[in-house]
C-alpha positions as CSV (number, residue, x, y, z in Angstrom):
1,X,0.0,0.0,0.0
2,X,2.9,2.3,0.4
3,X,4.5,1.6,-2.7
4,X,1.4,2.6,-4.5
5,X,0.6,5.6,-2.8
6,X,4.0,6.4,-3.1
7,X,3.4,6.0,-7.5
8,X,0.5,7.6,-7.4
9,X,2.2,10.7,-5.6
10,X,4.8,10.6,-8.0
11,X,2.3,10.2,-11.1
12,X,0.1,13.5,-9.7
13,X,2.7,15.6,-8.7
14,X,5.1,15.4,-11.3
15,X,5.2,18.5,-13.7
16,X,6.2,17.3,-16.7
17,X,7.5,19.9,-19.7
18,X,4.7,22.0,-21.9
19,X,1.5,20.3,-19.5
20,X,0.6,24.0,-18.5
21,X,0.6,25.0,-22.1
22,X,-1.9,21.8,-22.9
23,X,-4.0,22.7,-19.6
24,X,-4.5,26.4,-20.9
25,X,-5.6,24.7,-24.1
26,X,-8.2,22.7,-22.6
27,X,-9.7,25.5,-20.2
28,X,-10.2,27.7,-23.0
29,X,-12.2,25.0,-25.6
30,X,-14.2,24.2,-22.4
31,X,-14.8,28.4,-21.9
32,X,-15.8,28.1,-25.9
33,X,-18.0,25.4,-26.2
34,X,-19.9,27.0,-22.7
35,X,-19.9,30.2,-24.4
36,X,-21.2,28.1,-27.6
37,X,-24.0,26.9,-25.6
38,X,-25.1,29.6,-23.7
39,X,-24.9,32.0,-27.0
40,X,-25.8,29.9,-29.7
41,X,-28.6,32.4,-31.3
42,X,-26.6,35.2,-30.7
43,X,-23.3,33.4,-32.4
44,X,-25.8,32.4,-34.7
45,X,-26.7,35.7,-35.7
46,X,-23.3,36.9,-35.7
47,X,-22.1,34.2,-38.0
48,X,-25.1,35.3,-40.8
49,X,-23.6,38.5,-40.9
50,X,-20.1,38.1,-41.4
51,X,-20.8,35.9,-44.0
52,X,-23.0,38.0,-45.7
53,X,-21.0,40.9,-45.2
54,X,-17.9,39.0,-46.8
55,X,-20.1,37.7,-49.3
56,X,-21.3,41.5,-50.5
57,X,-17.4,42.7,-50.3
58,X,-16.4,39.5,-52.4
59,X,-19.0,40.4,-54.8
60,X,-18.3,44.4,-55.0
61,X,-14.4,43.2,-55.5
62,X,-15.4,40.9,-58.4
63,X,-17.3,43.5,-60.3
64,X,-14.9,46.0,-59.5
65,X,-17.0,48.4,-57.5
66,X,-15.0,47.4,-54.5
67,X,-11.8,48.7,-55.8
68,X,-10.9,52.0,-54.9
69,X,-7.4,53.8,-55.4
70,X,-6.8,57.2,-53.1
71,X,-3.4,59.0,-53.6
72,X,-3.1,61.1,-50.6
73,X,0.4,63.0,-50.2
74,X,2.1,60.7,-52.5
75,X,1.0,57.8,-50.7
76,X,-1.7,54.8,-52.1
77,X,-4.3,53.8,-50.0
């Protein structure tokens, strides 16, 4: 009984190299898929209009409305 609570000591408090970085990592994809869950319409809704916005400045790009060329002080914008 010793010996194994002497391994399992040694399993549980050793700190092994980069296990911070992968504990980060898994604390914040828990904090996003709780933030997922709890704002799923609003993410929703979010979602619809990026894409649609990136969809209308794809569009005015292609048909060359988008494009617009400002020379200010020698400079192009």
């Amino acid at each position: 009984m010793k010996r194994f609570i002497t391994v399992m000591k040694r399993v549980f408090l050793n700190k092994e190299k980069g296990i911070d970085g992968i504990l980060v990592t898994i604390g914040l994809c828990i904090i996003a898929l709780v933030l997922c869950i709890v704002m799923k319409d609003s993410l929703a809704e979010l979602i619809k209009n990026i894409t649609g916005s990136m969809s209308q400045k794809a569009q005015d790009i292609l048909t060359g409305a988008g494009v617009t060329i400002v020379r200010l002080r020698g400079i192009l914008l």
